[in-house]
C-alpha positions in Angstrom: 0.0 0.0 0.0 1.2 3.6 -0.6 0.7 6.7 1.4 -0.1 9.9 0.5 2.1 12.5 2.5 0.1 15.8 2.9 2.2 19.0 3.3 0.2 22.2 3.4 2.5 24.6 3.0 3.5 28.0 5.7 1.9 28.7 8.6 -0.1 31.3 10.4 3.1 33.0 11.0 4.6 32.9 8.2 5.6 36.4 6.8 3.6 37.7 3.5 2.0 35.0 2.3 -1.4 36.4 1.2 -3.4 37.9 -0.9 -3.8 41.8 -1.8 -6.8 43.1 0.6 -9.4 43.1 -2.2 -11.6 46.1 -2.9 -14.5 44.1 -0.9 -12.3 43.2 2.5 -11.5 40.1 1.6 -7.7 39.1 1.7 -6.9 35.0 1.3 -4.4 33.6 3.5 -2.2 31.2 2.2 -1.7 29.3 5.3 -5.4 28.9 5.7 -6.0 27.9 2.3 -3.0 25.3 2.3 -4.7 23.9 5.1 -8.0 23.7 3.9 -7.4 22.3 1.0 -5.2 19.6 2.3 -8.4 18.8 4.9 -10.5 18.3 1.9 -7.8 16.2 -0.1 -7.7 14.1 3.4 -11.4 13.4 3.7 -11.5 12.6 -0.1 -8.5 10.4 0.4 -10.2 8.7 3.3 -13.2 8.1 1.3 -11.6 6.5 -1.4 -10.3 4.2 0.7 -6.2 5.8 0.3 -4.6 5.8 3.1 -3.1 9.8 4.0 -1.1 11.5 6.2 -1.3 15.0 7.1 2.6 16.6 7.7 1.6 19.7 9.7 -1.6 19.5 11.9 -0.2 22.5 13.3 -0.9 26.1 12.7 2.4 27.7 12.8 4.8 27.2 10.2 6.9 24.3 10.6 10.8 24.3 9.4 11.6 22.6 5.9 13.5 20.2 7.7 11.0 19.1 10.1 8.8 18.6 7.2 11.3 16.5 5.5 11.8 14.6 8.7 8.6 13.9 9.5 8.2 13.0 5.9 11.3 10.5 6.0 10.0 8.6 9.1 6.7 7.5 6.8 9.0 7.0 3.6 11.1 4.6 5.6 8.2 2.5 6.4 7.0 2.2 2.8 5.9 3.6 -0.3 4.7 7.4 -0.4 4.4 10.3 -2.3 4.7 13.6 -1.2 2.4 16.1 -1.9 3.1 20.0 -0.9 0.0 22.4 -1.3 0.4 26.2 -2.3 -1.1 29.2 -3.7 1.0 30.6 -6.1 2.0 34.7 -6.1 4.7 36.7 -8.7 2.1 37.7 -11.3 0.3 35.0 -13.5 -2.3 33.1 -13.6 -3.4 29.3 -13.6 -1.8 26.0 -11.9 1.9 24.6 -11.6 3.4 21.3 -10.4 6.8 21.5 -9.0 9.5 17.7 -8.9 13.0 17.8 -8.4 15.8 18.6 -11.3 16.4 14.6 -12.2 13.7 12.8 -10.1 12.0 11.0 -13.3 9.5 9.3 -10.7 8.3 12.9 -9.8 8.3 13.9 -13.2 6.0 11.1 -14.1 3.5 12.0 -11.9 3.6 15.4 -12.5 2.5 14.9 -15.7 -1.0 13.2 -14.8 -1.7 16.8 -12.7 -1.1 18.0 -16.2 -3.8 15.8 -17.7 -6.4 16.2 -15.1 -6.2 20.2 -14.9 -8.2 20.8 -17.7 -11.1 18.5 -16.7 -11.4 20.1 -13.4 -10.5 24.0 -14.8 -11.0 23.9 -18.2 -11.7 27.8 -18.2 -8.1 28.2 -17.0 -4.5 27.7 -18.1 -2.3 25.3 -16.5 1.4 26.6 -16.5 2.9 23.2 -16.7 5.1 20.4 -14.9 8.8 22.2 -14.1 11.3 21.3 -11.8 13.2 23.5 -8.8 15.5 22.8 -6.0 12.7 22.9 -3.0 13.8 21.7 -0.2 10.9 19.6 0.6 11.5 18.1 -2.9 15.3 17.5 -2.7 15.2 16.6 1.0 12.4 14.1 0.6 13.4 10.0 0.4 9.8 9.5 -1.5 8.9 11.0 -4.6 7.3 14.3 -3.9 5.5 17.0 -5.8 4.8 20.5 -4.9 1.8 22.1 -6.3 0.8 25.9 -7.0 -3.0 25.9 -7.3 -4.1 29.6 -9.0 -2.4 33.5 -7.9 -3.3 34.9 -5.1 -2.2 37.9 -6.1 -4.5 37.8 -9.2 -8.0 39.0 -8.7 -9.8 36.5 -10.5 -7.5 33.3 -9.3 -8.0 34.6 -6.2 -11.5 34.6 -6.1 -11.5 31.2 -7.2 -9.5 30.3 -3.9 -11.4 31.9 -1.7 -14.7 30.2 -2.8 -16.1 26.8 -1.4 -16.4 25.8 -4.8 -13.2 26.5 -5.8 -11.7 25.2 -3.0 -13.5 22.0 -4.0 -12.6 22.3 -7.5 -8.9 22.6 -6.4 -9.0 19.3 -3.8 -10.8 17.7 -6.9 -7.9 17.9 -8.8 -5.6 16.9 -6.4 -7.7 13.9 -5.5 -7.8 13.0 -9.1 -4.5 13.5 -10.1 -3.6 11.1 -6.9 -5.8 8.7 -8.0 -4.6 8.2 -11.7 -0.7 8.1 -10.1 -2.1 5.2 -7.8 -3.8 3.2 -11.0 -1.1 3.4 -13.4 2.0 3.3 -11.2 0.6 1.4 -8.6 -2.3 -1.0 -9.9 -2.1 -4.0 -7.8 -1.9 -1.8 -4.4 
C-alpha cells in the first residue's frame, strides 16, 4: 500500500503569504488555504479508501526540515508520495506542479496533474510540470511534488481560492490527479 504524505505549505506566522486586501475586504491567506485544501484532499482520500497522512496539523509554520523529517519517518516504512500544497503569487495566472531537477518518478507523476487540470479547470490555463530545487522536494526519500493551485495575487484566481467551490474544485484535482498516479503506477496496491 502507498501513502499519501500531505504538506500544506506556511503557517499562520509565516511572513507575507497572502493575498492583496481586495476592494470588498477580503484578503486570502495562504496558510489557511493550504490547510483547507489539504483537509478536503484528506477526507476525499479517506473516502476512497487511500490511506493519507497530514505533515503539519499544526498552525504555525513548521521548518523545511521538520517537514522533511517527518516526511522521511513515513517513507522509511514504505511507499509514499509527497504532496506539498500552495497558492502561487509573482504575477500569473493558472496552476503549476513542481519535482525535483532529475527525479524522473516525480516527473512522471507530475505529468497526470497536467492531464487532469483541464477536466477540473478547463476555463483556466495550467502553467505546466517544471522542476526547482525545494527543499521539501530534494530533502524528501519519497517522490514528492509541490503544487501551485491559481495566484493569489490575481484577482480572478484569487476569487477562485477563496470560494467553497473552488476550493472544492482545487481538492478535486488533487484527488484525481492522486488517483490516476495510484492506478497506473501502482495498480495491484
Amino acid at each position: 500500500m502507498i501513502t499519501i504524505l500531505l504538506d500544506n505549505g506556511h503557517g499562520c506566522d509565516t511572513p507575507g503569504k497572502r493575498s492583496p486586501v481586495w476592494p470588498d475586504g477580503r484578503q486570502l491567506l495562504e496558510w489557511e488555504f493550504n490547510r483547507d485544501i489539504v483537509s478536503r484532499m484528506a477526507q476525499q482520500l479517506d473516502q476512497a479508501g487511500i490511506a493519507c497522512r497530514r505533515l503539519v496539523p499544526e498552525d504555525t509554520d513548521i521548518a523545511l526540515s521538520e517537514r522533511c523529517r517527518r516526511a522521511n519517518q513515513w517513507a522509511r516504512q514504505g511507499d509514499c508520495l509527497l504532496v506539498s500544497v500552495h497558492a502561487n503569487a509573482g504575477g500569473g495566472s493558472g496552476g503549476e506542479v513542481y519535482s525535483y531537477p532529475g527525479a524522473d518518478k516525480s516527473r512522471q507523476y507530475a505529468h497526470l496533474f497536467d492531464e487532469v487540470w483541464p477536466l477540473v479547470f478547463p476555463d483556466l490555463r495550467f502553467r505546466g510540470c517544471k522542476e526547482a530545487n525545494f527543499a521539501i522536494l530534494r530533502e524528501s526519500l519519497c517522490p514528492a511534488l509541490l503544487t501551485e493551485s491559481l495566484f493569489m495575487d490575481n484577482e480572478h484566481d484569487c476569487r477562485i481560492l477563496l470560494s467553497p467551490e473552488g476550493r472544492d474544485r482545487i481538492a478535486r484535482w488533487h484527488v484525481e490527479s492522486i488517483r490516476r498516479i495510484l492506478q497506473q503506477f501502482f495498480p495491484n496496491r
